[in-house]
Each structure stands twice: as C-alpha cells, then as structure tokens.
BADO-755821 format. One record per atom (N, C-alpha, C): residue number from 1; x negated, y, z negated. Coordinates in steps of 0.2 Angstrom, whole numbers. Layout:
BEGIN
+-----+-------+-------+-------+
!   i !    c1 !    c2 !    c3 !
+-----+-------+-------+-------+
! NUM !     X !     Y !     Z !
...
+-----+-------+-------+-------+
***
This chain:
BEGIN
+-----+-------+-------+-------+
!   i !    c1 !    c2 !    c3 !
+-----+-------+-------+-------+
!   1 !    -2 !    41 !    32 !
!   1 !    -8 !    46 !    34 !
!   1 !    -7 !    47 !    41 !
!   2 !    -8 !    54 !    43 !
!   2 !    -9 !    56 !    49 !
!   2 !   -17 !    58 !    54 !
!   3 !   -16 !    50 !    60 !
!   3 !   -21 !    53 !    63 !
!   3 !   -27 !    53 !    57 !
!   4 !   -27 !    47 !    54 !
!   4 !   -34 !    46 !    51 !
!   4 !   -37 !    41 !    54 !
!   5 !   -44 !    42 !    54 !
!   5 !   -48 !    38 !    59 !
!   5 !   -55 !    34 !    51 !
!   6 !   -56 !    29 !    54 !
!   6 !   -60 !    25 !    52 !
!   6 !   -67 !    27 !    53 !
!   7 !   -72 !    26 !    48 !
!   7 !   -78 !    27 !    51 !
!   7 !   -83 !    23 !    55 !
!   8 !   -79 !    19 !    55 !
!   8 !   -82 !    12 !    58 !
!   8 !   -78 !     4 !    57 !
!   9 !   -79 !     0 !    60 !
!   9 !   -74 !    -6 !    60 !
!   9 !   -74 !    -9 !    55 !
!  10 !   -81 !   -10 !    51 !
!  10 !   -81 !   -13 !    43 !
!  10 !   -75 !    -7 !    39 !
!  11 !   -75 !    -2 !    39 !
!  11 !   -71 !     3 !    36 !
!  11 !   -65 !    -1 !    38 !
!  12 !   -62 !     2 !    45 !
!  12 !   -55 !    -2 !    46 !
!  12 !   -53 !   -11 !    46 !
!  13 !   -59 !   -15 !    45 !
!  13 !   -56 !   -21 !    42 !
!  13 !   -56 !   -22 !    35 !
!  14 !   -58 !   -18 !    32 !
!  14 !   -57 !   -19 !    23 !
!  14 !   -51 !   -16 !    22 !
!  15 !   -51 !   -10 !    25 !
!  15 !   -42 !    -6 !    25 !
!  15 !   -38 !   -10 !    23 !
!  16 !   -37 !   -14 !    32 !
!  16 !   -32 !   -19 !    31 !
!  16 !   -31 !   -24 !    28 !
!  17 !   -37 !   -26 !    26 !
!  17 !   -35 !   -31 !    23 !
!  17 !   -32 !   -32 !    16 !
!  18 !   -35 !   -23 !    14 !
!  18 !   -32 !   -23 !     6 !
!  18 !   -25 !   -20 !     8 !
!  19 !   -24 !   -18 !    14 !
!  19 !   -16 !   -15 !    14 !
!  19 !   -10 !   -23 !    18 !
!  20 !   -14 !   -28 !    16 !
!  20 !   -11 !   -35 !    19 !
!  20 !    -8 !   -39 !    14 !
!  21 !    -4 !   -45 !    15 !
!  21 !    -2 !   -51 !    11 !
!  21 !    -9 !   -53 !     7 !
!  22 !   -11 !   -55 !    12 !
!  22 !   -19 !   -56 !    10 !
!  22 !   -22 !   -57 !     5 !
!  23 !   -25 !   -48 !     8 !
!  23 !   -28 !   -44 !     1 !
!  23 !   -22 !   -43 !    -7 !
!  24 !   -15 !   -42 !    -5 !
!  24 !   -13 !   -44 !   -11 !
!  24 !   -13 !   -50 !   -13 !
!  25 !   -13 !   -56 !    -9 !
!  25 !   -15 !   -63 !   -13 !
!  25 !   -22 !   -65 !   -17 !
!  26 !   -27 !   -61 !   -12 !
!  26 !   -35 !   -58 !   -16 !
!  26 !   -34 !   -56 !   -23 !
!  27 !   -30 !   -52 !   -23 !
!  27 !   -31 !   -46 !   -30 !
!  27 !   -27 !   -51 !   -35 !
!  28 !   -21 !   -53 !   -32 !
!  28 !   -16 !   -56 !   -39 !
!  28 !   -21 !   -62 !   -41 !
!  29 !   -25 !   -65 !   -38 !
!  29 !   -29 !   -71 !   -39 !
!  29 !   -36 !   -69 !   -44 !
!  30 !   -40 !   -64 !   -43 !
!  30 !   -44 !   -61 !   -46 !
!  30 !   -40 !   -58 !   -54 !
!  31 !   -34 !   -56 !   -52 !
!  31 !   -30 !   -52 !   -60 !
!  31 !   -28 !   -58 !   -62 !
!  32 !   -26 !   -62 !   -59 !
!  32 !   -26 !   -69 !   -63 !
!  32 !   -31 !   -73 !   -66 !
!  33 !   -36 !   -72 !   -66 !
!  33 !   -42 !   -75 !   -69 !
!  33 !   -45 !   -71 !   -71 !
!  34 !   -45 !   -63 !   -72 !
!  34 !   -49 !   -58 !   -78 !
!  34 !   -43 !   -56 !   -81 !
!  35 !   -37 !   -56 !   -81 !
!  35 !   -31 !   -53 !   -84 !
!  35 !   -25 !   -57 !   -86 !
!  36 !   -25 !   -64 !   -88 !
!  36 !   -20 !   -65 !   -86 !
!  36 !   -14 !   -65 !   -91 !
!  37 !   -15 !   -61 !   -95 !
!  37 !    -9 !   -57 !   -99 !
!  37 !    -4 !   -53 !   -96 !
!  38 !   -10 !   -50 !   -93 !
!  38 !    -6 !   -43 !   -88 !
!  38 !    -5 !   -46 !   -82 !
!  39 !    -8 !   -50 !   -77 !
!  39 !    -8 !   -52 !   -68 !
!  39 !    -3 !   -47 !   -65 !
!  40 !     3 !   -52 !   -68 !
!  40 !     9 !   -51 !   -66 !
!  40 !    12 !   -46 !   -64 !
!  41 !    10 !   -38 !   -69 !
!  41 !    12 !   -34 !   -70 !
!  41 !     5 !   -29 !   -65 !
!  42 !     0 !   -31 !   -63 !
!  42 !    -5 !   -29 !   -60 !
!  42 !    -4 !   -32 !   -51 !
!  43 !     0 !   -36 !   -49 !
!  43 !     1 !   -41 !   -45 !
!  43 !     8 !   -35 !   -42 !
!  44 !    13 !   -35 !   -46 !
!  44 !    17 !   -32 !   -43 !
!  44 !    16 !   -23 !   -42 !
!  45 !    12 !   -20 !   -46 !
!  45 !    10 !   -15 !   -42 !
!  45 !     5 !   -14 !   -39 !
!  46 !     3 !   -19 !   -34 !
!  46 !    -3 !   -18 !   -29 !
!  46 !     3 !   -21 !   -24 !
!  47 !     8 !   -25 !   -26 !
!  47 !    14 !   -25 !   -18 !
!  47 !    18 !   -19 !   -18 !
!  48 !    19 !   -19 !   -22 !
!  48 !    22 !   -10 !   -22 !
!  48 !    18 !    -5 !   -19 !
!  49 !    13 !    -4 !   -21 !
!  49 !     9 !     0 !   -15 !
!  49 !     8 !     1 !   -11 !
!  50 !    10 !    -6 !    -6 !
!  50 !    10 !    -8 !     1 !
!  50 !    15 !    -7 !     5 !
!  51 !    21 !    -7 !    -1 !
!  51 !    27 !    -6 !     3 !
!  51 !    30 !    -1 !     3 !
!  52 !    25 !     5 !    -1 !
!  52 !    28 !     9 !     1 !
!  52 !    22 !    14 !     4 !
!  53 !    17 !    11 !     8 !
!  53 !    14 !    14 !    11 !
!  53 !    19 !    12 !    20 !
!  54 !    23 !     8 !    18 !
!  54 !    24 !     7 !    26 !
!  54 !    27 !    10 !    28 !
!  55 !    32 !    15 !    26 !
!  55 !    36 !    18 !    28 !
!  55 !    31 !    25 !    31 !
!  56 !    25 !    25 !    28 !
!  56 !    23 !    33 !    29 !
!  56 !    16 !    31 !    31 !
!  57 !    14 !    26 !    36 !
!  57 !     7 !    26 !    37 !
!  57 !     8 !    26 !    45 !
!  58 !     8 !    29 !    49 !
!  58 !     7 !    28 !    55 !
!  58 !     0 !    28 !    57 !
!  59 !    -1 !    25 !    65 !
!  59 !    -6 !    27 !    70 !
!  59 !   -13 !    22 !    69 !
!  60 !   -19 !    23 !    67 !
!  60 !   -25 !    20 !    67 !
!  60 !   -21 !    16 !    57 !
!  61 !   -17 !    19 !    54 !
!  61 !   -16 !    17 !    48 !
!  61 !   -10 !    11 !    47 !
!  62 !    -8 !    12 !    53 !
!  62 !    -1 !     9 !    53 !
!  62 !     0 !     1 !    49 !
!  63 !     4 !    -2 !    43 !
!  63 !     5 !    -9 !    41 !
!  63 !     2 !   -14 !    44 !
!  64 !    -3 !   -18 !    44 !
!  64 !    -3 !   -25 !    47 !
!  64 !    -3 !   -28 !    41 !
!  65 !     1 !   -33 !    40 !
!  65 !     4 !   -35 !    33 !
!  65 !     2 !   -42 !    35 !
!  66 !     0 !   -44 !    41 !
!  66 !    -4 !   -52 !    41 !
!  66 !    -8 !   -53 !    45 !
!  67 !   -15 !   -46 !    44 !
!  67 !   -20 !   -46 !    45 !
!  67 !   -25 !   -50 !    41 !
!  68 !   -29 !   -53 !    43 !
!  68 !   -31 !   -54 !    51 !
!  68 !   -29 !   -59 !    54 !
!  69 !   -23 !   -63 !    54 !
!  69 !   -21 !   -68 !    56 !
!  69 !   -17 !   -64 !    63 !
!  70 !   -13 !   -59 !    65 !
!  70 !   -11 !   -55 !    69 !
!  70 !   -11 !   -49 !    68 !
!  71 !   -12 !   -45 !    74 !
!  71 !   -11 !   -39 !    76 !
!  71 !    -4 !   -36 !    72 !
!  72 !     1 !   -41 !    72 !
!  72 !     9 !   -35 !    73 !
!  72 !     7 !   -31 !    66 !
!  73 !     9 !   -25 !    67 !
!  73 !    10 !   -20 !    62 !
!  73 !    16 !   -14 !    64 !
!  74 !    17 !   -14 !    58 !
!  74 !    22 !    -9 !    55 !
!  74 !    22 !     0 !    58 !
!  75 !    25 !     2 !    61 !
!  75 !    25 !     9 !    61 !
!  75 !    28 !    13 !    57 !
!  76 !    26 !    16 !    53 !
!  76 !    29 !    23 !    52 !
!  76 !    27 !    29 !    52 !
!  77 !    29 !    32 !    48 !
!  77 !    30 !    39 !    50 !
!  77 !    25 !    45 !    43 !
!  78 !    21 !    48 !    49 !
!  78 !    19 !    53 !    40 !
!  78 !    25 !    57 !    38 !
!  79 !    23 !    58 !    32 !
!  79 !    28 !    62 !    29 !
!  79 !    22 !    67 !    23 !
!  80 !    18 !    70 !    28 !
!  80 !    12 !    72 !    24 !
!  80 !    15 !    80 !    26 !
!  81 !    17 !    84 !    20 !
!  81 !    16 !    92 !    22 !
!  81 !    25 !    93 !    25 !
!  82 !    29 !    89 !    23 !
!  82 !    37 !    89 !    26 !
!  82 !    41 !    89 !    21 !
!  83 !    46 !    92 !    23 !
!  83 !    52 !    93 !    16 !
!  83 !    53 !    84 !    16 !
!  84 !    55 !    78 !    17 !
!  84 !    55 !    74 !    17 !
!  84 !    49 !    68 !    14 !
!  85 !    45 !    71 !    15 !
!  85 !    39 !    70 !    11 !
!  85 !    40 !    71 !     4 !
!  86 !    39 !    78 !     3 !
!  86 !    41 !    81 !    -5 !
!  86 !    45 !    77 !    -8 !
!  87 !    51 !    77 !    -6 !
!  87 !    59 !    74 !    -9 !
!  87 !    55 !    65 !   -11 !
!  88 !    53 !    63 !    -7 !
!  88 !    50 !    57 !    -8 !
!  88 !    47 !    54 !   -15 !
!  89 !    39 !    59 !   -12 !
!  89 !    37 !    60 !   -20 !
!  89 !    41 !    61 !   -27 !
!  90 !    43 !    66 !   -27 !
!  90 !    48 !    68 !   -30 !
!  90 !    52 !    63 !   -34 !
!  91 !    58 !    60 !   -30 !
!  91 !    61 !    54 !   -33 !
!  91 !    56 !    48 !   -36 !
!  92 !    50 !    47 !   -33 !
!  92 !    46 !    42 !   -36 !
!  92 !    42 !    45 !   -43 !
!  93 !    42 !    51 !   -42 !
!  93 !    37 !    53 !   -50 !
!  93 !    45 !    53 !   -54 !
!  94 !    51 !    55 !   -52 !
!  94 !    56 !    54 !   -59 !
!  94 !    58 !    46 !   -60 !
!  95 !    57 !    43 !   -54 !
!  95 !    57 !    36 !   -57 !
!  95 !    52 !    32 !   -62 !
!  96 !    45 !    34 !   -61 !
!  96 !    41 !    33 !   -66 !
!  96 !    41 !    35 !   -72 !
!  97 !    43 !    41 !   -73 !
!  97 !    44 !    45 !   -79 !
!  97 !    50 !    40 !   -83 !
!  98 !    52 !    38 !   -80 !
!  98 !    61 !    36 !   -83 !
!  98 !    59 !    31 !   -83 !
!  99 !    57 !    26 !   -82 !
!  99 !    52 !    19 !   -82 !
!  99 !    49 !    20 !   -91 !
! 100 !    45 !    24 !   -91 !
! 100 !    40 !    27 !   -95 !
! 100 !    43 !    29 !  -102 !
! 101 !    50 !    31 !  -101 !
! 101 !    53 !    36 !  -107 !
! 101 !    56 !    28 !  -113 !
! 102 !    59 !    23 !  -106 !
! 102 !    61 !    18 !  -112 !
! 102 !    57 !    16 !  -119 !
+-----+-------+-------+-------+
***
C-alpha cells in the first residue's frame, strides 16, 4: 500500500501485529482449536498473505514480521496502479484458478 496512514496507534499496532509471526502464530492456534480439520490449510494461507504483502507494502505499512519484539521491518515497494502490479495479480489469479481446476 501507498502512503497509508493509520488512524491512530491502536489502528497501527493491530496491523502489525496481524501482518507478524505473531499474529500468524495467534490465528494458527485459534484455527487449531475451532477448526482442526482444516488449521492447517487455514494456517498456511494467512502466511501466505504475509509474504506476499512484503514485497508490496512500503512506508507507514512496511513488514515488521517480529513485531512487537523489534522494529526491523521489511521494505517494499507499491505496485498499486503499475504495469508490474497488474502482471503480479495476474500470474496469482492464474495460479489459483489452476489450483482450483485439479
């Protein structure tokens, strides 16, 4: 995301924490105790979602993947509104399609 700003600090600590190790050890422990058929399959796509926000999250959104234990966080780059954005998407919706047809 570009240049998004928080509405306030409770906003941006809940962010990160759900865009963290963290909060995906939160979630996989929570889908593990109302889901545990599925967790697993619920667990890897909420890390998947992480990692592939990192590449495209710059600035006040930027990765911090071991918040709140440390600041370092990840920069990337938007790819909102760029021919390189597009292609992105793109390749990701035919991947799930082809996921989906097996």
């Amino acid at each position: 995301l570009k240049d998004m700003r928080f509405y306030n600090k409770v906003d941006r600590n809940i962010y990160r924490i759900l865009h963290s190790i963290l909060g995906w050890e939160i979630f996989t422990l929570f889908s593990f105790l109302l889901f545990k058929e599925i967790f697993y399959v619920m667990s890897l796509v909420y890390f998947l979602h992480i990692l592939v926000d990192i590449p495209s999250h710059q600035n006040e959104c930027a990765n911090q993947p071991f918040f709140p234990f440390s600041k370092y966080k990840i920069e990337g780059k938007s790819y909102i509104g760029s021919k390189r954005g597009f292609i992105f998407w793109v390749i990701l919706i035919v991947i799930i399609i082809a996921f989906n047809l097996k």
